[in-house]
TORPA-4810 file (N, C-alpha, C, O; in nm, 3 decimals):
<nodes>
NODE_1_-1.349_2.894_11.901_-1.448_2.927_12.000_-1.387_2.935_12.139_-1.407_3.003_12.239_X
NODE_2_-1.323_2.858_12.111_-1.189_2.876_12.285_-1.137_2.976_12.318_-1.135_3.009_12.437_X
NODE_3_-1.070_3.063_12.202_-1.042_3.122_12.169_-1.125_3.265_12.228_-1.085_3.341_12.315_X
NODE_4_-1.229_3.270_12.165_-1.348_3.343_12.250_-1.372_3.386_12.347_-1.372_3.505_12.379_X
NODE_5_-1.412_3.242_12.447_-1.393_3.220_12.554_-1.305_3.323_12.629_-1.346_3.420_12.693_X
NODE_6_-1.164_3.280_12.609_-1.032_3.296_12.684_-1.085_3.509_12.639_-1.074_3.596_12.725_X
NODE_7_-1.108_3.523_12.570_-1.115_3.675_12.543_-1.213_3.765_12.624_-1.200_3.874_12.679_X
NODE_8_-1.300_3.693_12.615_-1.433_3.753_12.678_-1.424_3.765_12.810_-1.446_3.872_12.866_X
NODE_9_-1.370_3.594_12.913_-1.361_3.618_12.966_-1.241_3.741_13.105_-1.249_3.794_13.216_X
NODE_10_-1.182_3.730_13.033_-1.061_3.851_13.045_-1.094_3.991_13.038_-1.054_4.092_13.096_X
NODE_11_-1.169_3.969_12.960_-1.267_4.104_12.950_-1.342_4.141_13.093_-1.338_4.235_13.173_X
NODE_12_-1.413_4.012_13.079_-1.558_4.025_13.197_-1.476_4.069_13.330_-1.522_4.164_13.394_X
NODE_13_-1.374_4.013_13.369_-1.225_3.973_13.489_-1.174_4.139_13.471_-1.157_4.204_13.575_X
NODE_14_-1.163_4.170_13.408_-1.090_4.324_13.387_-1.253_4.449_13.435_-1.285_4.507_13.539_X
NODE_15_-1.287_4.443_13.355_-1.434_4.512_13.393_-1.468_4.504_13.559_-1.456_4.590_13.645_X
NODE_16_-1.511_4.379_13.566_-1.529_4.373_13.766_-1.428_4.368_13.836_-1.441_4.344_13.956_X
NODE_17_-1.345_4.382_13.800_-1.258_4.421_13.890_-1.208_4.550_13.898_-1.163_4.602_14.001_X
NODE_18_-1.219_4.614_13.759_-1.268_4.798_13.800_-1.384_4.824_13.897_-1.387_4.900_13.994_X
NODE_19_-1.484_4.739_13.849_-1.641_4.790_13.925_-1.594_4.738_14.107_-1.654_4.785_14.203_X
NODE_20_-1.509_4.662_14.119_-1.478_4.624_14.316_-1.426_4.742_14.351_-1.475_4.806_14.445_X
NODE_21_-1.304_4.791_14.269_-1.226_4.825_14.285_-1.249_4.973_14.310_-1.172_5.042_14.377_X
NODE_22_-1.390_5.031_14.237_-1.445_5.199_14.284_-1.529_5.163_14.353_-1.551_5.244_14.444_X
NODE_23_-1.597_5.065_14.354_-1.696_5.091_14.448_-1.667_5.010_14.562_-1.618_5.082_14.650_X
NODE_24_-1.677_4.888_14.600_-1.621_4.823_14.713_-1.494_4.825_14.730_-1.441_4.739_14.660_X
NODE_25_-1.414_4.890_14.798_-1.276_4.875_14.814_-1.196_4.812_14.931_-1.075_4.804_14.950_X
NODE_26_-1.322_4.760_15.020_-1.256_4.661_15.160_-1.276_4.516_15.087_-1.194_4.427_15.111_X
NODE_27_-1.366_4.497_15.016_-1.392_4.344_14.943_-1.261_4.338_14.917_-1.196_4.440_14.897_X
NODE_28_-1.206_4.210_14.915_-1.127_4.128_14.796_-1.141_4.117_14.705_-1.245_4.054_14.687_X
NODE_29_-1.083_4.147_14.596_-1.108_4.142_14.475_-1.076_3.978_14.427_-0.978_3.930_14.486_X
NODE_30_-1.130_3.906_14.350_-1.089_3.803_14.307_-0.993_3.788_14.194_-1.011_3.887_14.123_X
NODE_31_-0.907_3.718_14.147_-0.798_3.720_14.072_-0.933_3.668_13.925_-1.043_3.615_13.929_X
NODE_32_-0.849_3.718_13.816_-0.882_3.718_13.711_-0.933_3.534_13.670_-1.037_3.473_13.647_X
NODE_33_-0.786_3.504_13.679_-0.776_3.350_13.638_-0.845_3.268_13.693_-0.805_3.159_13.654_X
NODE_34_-0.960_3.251_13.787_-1.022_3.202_13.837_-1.156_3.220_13.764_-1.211_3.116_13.728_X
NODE_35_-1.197_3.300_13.745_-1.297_3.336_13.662_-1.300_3.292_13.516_-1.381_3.214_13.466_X
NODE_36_-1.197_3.355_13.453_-1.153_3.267_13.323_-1.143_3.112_13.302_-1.181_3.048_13.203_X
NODE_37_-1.080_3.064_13.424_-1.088_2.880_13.442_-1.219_2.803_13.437_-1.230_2.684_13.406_X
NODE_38_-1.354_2.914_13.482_-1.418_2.874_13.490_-1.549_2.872_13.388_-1.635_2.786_13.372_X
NODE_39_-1.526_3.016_13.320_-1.590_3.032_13.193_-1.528_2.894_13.071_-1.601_2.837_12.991_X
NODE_40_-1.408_2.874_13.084_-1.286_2.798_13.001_-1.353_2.684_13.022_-1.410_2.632_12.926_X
NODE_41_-1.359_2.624_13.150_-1.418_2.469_13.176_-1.595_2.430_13.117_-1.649_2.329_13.073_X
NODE_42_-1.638_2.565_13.143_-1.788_2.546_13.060_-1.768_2.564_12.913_-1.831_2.480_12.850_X
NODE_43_-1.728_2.613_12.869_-1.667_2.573_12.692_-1.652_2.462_12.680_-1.716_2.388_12.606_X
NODE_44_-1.552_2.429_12.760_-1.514_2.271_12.705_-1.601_2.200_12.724_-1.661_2.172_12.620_X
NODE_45_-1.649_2.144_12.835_-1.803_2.093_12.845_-1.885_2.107_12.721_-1.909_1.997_12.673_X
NODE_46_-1.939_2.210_12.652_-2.030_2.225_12.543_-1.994_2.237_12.446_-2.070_2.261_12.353_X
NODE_47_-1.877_2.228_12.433_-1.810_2.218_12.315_-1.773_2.031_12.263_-1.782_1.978_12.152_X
NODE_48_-1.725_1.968_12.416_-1.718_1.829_12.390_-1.840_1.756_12.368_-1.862_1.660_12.293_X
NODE_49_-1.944_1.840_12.477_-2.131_1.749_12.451_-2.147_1.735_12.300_-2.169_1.625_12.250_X
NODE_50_-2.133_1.877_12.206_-2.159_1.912_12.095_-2.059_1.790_12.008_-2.126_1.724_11.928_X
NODE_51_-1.966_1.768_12.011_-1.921_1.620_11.907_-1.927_1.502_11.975_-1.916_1.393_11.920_X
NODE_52_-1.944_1.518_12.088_-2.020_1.337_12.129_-2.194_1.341_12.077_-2.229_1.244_12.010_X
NODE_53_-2.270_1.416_12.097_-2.379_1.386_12.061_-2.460_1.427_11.918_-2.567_1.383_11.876_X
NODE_54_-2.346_1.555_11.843_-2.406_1.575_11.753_-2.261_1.652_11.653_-2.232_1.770_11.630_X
NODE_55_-2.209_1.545_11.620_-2.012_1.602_11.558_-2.062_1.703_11.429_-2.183_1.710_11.408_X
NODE_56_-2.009_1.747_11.380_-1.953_1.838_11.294_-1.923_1.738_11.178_-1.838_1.650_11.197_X
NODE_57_-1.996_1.749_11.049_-1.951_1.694_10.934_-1.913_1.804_10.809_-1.961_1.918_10.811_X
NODE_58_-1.834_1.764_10.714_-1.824_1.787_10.565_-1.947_1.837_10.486_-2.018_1.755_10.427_X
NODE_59_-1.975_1.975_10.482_-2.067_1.949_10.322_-1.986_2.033_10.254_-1.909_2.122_10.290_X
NODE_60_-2.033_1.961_10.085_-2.033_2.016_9.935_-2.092_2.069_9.939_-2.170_2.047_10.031_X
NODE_61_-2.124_2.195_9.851_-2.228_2.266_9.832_-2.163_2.261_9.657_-2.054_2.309_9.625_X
NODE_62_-2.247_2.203_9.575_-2.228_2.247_9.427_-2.310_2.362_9.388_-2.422_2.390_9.430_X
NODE_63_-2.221_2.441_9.278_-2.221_2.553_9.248_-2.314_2.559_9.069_-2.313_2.454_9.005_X
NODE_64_-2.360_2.639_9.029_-2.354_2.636_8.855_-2.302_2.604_8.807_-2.194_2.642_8.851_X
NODE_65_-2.280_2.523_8.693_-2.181_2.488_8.604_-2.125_2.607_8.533_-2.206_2.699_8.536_X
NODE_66_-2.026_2.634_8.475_-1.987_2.808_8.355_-1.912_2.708_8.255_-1.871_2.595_8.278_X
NODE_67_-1.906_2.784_8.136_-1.804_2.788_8.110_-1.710_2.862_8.085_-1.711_2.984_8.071_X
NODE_68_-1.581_2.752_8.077_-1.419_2.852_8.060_-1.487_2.937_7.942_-1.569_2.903_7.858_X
NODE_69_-1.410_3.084_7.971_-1.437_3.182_7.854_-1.296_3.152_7.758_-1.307_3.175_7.638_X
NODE_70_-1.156_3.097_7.814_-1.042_3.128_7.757_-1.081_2.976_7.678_-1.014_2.969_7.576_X
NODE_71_-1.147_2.887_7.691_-1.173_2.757_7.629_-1.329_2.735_7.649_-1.399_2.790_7.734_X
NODE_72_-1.368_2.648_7.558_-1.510_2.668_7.544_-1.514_2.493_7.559_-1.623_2.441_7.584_X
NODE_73_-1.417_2.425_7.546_-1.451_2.256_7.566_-1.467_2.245_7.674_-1.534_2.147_7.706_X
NODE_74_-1.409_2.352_7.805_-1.364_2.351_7.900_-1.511_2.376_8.031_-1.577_2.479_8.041_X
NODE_75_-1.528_2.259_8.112_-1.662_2.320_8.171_-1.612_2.338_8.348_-1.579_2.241_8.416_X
NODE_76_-1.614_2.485_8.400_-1.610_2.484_8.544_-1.716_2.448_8.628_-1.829_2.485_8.597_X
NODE_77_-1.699_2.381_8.730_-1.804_2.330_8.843_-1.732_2.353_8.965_-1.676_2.271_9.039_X
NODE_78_-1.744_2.507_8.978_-1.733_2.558_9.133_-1.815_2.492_9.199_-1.925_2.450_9.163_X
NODE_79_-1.734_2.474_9.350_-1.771_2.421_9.449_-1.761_2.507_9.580_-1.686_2.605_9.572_X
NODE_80_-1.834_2.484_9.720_-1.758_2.518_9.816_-1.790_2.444_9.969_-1.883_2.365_9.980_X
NODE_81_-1.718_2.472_10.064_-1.728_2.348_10.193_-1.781_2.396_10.305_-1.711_2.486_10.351_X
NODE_82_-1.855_2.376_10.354_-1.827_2.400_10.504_-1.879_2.291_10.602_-1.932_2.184_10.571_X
NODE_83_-1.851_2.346_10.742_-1.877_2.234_10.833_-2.024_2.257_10.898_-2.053_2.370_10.938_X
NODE_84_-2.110_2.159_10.909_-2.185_2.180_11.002_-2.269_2.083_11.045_-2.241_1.972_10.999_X
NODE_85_-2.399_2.086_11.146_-2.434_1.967_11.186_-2.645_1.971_11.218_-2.739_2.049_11.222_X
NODE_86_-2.617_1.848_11.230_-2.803_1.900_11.248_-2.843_2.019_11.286_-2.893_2.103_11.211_X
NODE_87_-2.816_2.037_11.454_-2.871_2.077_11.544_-2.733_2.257_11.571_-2.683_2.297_11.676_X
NODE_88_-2.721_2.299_11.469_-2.576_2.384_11.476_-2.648_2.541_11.521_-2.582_2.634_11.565_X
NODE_89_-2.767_2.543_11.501_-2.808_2.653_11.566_-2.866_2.698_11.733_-2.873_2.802_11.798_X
NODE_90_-2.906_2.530_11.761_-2.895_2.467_11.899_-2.781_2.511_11.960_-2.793_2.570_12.067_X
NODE_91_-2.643_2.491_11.900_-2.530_2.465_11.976_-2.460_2.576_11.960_-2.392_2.615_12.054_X
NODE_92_-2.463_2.638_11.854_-2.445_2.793_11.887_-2.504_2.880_11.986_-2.446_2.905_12.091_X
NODE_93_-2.593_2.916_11.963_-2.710_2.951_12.108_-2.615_2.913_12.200_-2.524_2.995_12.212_X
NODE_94_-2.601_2.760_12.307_-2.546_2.760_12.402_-2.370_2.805_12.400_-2.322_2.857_12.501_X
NODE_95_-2.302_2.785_12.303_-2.165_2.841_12.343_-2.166_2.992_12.351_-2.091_3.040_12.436_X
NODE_96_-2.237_3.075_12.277_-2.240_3.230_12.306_-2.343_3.258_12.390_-2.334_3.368_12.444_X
NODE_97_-2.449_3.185_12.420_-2.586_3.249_12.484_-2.513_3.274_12.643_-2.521_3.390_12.685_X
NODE_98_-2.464_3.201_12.708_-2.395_3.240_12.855_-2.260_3.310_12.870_-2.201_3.321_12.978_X
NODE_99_-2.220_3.353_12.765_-2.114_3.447_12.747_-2.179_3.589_12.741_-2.140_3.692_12.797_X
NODE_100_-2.315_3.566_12.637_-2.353_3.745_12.612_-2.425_3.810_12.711_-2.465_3.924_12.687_X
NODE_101_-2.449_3.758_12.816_-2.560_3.812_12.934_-2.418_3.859_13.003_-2.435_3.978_13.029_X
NODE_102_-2.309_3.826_13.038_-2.233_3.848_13.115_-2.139_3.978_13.184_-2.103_4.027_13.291_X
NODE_103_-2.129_3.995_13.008_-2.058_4.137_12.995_-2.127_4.241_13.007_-2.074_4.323_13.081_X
NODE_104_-2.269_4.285_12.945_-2.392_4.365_12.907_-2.370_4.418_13.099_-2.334_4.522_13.154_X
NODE_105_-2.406_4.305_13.137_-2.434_4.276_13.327_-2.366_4.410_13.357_-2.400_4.528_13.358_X
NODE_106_-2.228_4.323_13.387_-2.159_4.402_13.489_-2.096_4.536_13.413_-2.019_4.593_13.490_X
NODE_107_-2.107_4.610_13.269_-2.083_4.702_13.219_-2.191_4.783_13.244_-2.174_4.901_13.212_X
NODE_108_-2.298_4.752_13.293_-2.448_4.845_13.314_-2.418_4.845_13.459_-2.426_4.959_13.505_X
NODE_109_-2.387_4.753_13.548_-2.369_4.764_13.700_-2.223_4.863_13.745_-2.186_4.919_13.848_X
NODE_110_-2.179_4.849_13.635_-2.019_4.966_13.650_-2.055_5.129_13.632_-2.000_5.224_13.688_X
NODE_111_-2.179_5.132_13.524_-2.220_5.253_13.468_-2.348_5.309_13.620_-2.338_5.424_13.665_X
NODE_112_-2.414_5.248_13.655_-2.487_5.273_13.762_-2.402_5.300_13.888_-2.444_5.401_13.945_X
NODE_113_-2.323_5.256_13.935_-2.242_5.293_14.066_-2.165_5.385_14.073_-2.142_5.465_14.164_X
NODE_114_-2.109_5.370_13.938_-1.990_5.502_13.921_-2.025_5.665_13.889_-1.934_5.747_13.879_X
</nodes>
C-alpha cells in the first residue's frame, strides 16, 4: 500500500506541475518530493492507526473435501489463507478514499485550462 502511495503520488507531482507549468508560469512550481512526503506521512499514519487499533489476522478458509482420483484411500482438504480484520472495509475506504479525489482533481483542472 506504500507502495501505492509513493506511485500515485508522483503521479499527482508530475501532472501539476505540467498544469503550473502552462498555465501559471511566474508561480513557483513546487518540487515533487514535498508533496510525495506528505501523501507518504498520511499512509503511514493510517496504515499504523489500522494495526494499533484493529491488526490484521490469519484466516483458514476450509475448502470441500475430494477425493484423490489416482488413490481412493486418499482424502484432499483444500484449504486457503488470507489476511484480514473486522473493520477491513473501514480501512480500505480511508487508505484509497484520499488518494482517489486527488488525481480525477487536478487531471480535469489540466483539461479545463489547457
Amino acid at each position: 500500500m506504500v507502495g501505492h502511495s509513493v506511485e500515485v503520488s508522483l503521479l499527482l507531482c508530475r501532472t501539476w506541475t505540467v498544469y503550473l507549468l502552462g498555465v501559471q508560469q511566474r508561480r513557483r512550481v513546487q518540487p515533487p518530493g514535498r508533496t510525495a512526503l506528505w501523501i507518504l506521512l498520511l499512509d503511514v499514519f493510517v496504515l499504523s492507526s489500522w494495526q494499533i487499533l484493529d491488526p490484521l489476522r490469519r484466516e483458514v478458509l476450509q475448502h470441500r473435501s475430494e477425493t484423490d482420483p489416482a488413490d481412493q484411500d486418499a482424502v484432499l482438504r483444500p484449504y486457503s489463507e488470507r489476511c484480514s480484520s473486522m473493520n477491513l472495509e473501514l480501512w480500505l475506504t480511508l487508505v484509497y478514499g484520499y488518494k482517489g479525489p486527488l488525481l480525477p482533481s487536478v487531471c480535469r483542472e489540466l483539461q479545463l485550462h489547457c
